[in-house]
N, C-alpha and C positions, 0 to 999 in steps of 0.2 A: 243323657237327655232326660230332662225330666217329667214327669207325664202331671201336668195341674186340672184334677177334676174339684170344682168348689162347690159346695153344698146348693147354690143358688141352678147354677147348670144341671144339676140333677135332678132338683124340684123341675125346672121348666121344661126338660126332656123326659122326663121322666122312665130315667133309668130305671133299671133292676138291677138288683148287685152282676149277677152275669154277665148283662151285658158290657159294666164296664171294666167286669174282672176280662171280658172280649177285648174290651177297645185299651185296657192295659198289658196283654199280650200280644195283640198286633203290635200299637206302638213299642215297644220294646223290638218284638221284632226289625221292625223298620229301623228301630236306632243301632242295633246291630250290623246291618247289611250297610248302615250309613258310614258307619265306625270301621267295619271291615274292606269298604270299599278306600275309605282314607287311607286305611293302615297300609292298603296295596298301592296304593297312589306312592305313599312315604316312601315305602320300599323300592318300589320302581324309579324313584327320584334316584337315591341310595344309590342302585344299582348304575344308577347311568351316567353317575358320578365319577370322572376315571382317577382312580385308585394310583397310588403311588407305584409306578415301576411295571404297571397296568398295559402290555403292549398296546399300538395306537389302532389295532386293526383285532378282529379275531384271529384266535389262530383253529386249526384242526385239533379234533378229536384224534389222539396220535393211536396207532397201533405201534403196543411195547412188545418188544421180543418175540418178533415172526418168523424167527430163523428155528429152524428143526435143530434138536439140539445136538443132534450125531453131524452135524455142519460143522461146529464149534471145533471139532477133531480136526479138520481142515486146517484151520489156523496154529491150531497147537503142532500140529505137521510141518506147516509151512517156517518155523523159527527160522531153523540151519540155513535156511532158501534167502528170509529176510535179512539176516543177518550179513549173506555177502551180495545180496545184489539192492538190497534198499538201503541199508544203515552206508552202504559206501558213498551214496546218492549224498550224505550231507560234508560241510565244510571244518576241519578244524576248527575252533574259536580262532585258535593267533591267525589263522590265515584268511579270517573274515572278515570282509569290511565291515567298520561301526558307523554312525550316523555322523559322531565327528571329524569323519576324515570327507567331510562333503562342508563342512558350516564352518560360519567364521570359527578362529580358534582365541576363547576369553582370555587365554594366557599371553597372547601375543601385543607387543604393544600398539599393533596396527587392526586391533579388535576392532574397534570403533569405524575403520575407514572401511573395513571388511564389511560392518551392516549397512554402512552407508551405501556401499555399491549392488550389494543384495536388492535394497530398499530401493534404490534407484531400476534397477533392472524390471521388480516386482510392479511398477508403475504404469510399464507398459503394456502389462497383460489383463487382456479384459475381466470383468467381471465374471459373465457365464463359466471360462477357463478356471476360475476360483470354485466355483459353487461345484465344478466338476471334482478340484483336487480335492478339496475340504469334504465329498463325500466318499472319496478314494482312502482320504486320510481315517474318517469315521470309520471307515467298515476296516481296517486297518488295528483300531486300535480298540475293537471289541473281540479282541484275541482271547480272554479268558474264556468266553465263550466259545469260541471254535477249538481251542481246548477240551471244555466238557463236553462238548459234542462225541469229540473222537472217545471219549473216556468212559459213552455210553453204551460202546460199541461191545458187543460180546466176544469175549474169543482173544481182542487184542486189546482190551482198555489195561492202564494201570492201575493192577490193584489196591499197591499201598502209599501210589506217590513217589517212589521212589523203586519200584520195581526195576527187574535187570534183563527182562525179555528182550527181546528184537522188536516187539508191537510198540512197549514201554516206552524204551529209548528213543524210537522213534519221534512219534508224538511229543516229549519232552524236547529233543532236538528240533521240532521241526519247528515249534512252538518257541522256541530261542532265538531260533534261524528269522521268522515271521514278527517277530518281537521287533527288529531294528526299522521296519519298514514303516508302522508307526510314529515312531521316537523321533525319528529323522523327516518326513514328512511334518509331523508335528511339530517341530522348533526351528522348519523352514520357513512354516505357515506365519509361526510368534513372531517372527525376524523382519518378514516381509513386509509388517505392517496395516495390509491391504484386511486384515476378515474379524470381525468379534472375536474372537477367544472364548471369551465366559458364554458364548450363547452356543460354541462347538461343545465346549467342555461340556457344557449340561448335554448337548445331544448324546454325547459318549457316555453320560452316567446312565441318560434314559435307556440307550441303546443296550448296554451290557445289562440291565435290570430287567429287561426285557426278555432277553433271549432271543432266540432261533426257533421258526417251526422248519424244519429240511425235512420231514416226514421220511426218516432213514429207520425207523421201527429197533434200533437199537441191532439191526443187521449190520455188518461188515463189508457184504454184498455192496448193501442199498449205499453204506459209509463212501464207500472207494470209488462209487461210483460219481457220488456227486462231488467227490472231491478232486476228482479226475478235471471234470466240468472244471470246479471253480477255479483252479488252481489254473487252465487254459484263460478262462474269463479273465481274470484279474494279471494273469501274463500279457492278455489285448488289451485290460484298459491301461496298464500301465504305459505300455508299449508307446500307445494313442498320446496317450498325456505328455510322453516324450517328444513323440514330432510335434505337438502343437506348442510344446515349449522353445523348442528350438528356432521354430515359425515365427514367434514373437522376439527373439532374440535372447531368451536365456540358458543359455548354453550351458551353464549350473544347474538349474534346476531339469533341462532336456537330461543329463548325466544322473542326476538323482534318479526322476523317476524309470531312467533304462539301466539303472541299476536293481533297483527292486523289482523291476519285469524279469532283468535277468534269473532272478532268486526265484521268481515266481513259476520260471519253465524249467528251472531243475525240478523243482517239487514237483510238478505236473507229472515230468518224466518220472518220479517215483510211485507216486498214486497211478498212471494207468501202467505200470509196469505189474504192480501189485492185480489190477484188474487182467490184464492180460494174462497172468499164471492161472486166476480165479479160469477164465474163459479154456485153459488147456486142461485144469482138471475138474472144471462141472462145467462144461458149455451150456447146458439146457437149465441148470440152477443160475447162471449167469445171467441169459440174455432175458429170461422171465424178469429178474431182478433190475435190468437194460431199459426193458420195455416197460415196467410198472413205474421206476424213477423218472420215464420220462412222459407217460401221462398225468402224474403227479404234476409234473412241471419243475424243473430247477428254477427255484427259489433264490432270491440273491442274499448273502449271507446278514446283508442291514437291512432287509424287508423291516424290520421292524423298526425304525429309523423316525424317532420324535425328536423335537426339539423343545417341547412342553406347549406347541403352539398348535404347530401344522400337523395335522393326523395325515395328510397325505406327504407328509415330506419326500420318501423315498419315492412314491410316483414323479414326483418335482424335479428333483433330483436326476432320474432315469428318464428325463424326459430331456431336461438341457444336454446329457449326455448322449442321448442318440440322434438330436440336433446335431452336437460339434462331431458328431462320428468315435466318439470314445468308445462308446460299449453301447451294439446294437442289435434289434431283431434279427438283422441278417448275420451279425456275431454270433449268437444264437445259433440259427442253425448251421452255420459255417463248422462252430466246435461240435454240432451233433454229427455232423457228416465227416469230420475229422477222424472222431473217435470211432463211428463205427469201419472207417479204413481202417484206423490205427490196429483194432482189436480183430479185423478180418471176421465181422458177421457175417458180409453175405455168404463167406465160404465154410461156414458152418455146417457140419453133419452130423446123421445119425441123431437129431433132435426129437423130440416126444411131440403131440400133436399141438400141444399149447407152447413150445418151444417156435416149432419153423411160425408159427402165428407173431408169437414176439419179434423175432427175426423180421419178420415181414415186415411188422409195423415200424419196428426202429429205420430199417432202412428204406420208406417208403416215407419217413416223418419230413427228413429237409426238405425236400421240394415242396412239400405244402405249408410247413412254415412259411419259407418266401411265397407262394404265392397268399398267404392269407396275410402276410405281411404290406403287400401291395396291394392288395383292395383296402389296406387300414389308410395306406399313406395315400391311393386315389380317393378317400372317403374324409381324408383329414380337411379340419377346418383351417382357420386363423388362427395362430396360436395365440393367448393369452402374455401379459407380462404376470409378476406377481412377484413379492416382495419376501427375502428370504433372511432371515435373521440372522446368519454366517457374515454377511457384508453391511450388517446395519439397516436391513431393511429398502438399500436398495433394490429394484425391481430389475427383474430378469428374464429375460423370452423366453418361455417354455417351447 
């Protein structure tokens, strides 16, 4: 900024050099505070600007590596264990189904009649059932990521890629096994005719660039636990999407997706198998880790689920679906009340004073989910429609 004192203003003010060597370091001043307050404005634009691959939401400030490291021993213990009672949990390849033994087959000369009756089937299923599967399909096919998730894990990640542990192979198997449910979902969706394509594909590129926050601090504990969870969740929503396939009359697509629920409660059975050893040899390092995962809150694994438009898409999303009854609050606490049968909390003993407290709280947790769950749905309003880029921007009752 420039400061203009002209000889004429001087004479008729009659300055002193001082004073305007004053009124040239105020102003200066002032142009300073005026320049720096821009500069913060620029910045602040900048900042609010979302970044390429930028999750749509914040995530947490993570705590890394909260596990005591004489824990770690645990796991390096537990190989021989994993080895016959979890690695048995997975399927040979030859004797696994692929996604093509469900889809039309390109080689066959009756390809053609094959999509056409796909396509015809696909016709009669509404909308919202789409927006359901196409987020079933997303969260589905940002597998790299729940990959590195496990890989974070201390004690069981692989460490060169190709490692030969029990934890290793696991994770690489399970991750093979999780692989088809995608693929197949995916080139049912292409076939059917019914949903954008280029506007999922971009959700899946946002989604996997994004990542996960599951606030698992790079514990094994916190790992198995929530994988416990997911691995039941996504065994019901598949489930779901099955009988409302069927509902509609597609009998292909019912088969699909209770094919991959099926996939999805083996696995389950392997993660709280895994958790269940955890609870016979540290009960009290257990149910702390029970009860912290679950005031965190389980996270859904596509919380972070853009589509370059909708910053609330996954709300969107989890909302049509606890509408049609796919995956709900009361799902929710149904798997927390599961799991703590499953793993026998409340018969827990010999607990430290902040252990029987955990214990408490886990299994004191379901019946207040449901009920804070139904003062949401006594308190619900009208729901909105709103328009979802998977189907072209047709609109959808939330």
């Amino acid at each position: 900024m420039a400061l203009k004192l002209n000889a004429l203003s001087l004479r008729s003010h009659k300055y002193s050099s001082s004073a305007v060597q004053t009124m040239a370091r105020s102003s200066f001043r002032s142009s300073k505070v005026v320049m720096a307050s821009t500069l913060r404005s620029g910045a602040n634009e900048v900042e609010n600007l979302k970044k390429p691959f930028t999750p749509p939401r914040e995530v947490h400030v993570q705590v890394t590596h909260s596990m005591p490291a004489q824990k770690i021993e645990i796991f390096r213990a537990l190989e021989d264990w994993a080895d016959q009672n979890i690695l048995s949990l997975l399927k040979p390849v030859e004797k696994c189904w692929q996604p093509q033994d469900f889809l039309p087959d390109p080689a066959s000369d009756g390809f053609h009649d094959q999509v056409q009756e796909l396509r015809e089937r696909a016709v009669e299923i509404p909308d919202d059932y789409f927006i359901v599967l196409v987020g079933d399909m997303v969260t589905e096919e940002a597998l790299p990521t729940y990959q590195t998730m496990l890989n974070t894990l201390d004690g069981v990640r692989d460490e060169t890629g190709a490692s030969l542990t029990s934890w290793a192979i696991w994770t690489r198997a399970w991750t093979a096994e999780e692989n088809r449910h995608g693929d197949l979902l995916n080139k049912y969706l292409y076939l059917s005719g019914r949903v954008d394509m280029r506007a999922i594909e971009k959700t899946i590129q946002y989604l996997i660039g994004s990542g996960m926050d599951p606030r698992t601090e790079n514990s094994p504990y916190l790992g198995f636990i929530y994988t416990s969870f997911q691995e039941r969740a996504t065994f019901i929503s598949h489930g779901n999407t099955a009988r409302h396939a069927k509902e509609y009359g597609d009998l292909k697509l019912a088969q699909i997706c209770g094919t991959i629920a099926s996939d999805e409660k083996r696995h389950e059975t392997a993660y709280t198998k895994i958790v269940e050893k955890l609870f016979e040899i540290d009960p009290d390092g257990t149910v702390l880790a029970f009860a912290d995962m679950m005031k965190k809150k389980i996270s859904m694994p596509a919380h972070l689920m853009y589509d370059g438009r909708d910053d609330n898409l996954f709300d969107h999303f989890s909302a049509v679906a606890q509408r049609l009854g796919v995956y709900t609050a009361k799902d929710y606490a149904d798997i927390l009340e599961f799991l703590v049968g499953r793993w026998k909390v409340e018969d827990l003993t010999g607990l430290s004073s902040e252990g029987r407290k955990a214990q408490e709280y886990v299994c004191r947790l379901p019946p207040r989910i449901r009920r804070l769950e139904e003062r949401a749905q006594g308190r619900a309003k009208q729901a909105p429609t709103i328009p979802f880029s998977w189907i072209y921007d047709r609109r959808v009752l939330l």
